[in-house]
C-alpha positions as CSV (number, residue, x, y, z in Angstrom):
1,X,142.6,-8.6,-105.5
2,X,138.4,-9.4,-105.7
3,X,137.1,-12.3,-106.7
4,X,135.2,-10.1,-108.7
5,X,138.2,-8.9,-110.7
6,X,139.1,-12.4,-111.1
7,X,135.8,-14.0,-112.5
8,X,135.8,-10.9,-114.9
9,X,139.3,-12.1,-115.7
10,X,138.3,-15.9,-116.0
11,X,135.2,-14.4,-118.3
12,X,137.7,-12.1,-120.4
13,X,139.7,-15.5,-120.8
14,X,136.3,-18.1,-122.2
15,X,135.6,-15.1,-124.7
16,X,138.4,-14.7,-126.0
17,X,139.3,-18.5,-126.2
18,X,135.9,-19.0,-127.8
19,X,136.2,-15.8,-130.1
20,X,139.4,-17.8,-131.2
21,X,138.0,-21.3,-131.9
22,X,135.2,-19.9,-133.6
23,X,137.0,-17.5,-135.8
24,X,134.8,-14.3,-134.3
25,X,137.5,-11.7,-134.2
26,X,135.5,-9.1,-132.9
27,X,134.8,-11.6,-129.5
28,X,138.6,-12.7,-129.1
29,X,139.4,-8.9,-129.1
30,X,136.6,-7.8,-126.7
31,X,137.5,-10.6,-124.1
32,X,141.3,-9.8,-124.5
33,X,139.9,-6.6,-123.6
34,X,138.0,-7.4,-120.4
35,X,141.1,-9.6,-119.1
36,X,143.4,-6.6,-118.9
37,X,140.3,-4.2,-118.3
38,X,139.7,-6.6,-114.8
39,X,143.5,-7.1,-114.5
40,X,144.1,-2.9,-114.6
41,X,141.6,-2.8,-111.5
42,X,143.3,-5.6,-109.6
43,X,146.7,-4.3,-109.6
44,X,144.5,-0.5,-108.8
45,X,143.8,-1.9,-105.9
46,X,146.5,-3.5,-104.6
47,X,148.4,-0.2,-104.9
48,X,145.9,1.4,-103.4
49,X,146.2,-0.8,-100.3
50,X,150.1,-0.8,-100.6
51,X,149.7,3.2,-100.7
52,X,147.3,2.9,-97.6
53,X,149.7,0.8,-95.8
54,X,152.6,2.8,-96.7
55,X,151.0,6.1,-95.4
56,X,149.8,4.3,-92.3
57,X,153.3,3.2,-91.2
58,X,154.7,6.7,-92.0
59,X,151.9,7.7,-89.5
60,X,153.2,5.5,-87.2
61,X,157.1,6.2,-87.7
62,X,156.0,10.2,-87.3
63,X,154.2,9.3,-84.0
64,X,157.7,7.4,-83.0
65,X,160.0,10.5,-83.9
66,X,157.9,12.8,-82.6
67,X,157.8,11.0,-79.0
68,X,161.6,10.6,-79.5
69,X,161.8,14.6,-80.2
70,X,159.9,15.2,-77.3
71,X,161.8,12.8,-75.4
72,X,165.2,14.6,-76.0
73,X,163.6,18.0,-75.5
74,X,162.8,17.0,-71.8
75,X,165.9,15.6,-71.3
76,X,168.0,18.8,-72.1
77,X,165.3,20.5,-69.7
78,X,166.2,18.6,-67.2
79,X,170.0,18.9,-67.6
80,X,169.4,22.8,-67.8
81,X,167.7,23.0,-64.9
């Protein structure tokens, strides 16, 4: 979440309100517009970092099984032999 996401939300918000006291349709629309416009990229982003996250901890949890694998794979070596 940028605060550049969320001042192009706050703007979206003034035009519209200002589109609806003054009666200028065409502004209310295009500032309802920019709210969800700048409220489509914040909640881009935060998947994208939840998606980062996610792919860095399966990265991690790989690491761990593998090390666990390998683990087990010397320890029947050493029984065998």
């Amino acid at each position: 979440m940028s605060l550049e996401d969320k001042i192009d939300q706050l703007k979206g918000a003034v035009k519209e309100g200002v589109g609806k006291i003054s009666g200028d349709v065409k502004a209310e629309k295009e500032g309802a517009a920019e709210q969800a416009t700048a409220k489509a990229k914040e909640v881009a982003e935060d998947a994208k970092k939840a998606a980062e996250e996610a792919a860095e901890k399966a990265k991690e949890v790989a690491g761990n099984v593998k090390d666990a694998v390998e683990g087990t794979i010397d320890g029947v070596k050493n029984i065998l032999n």
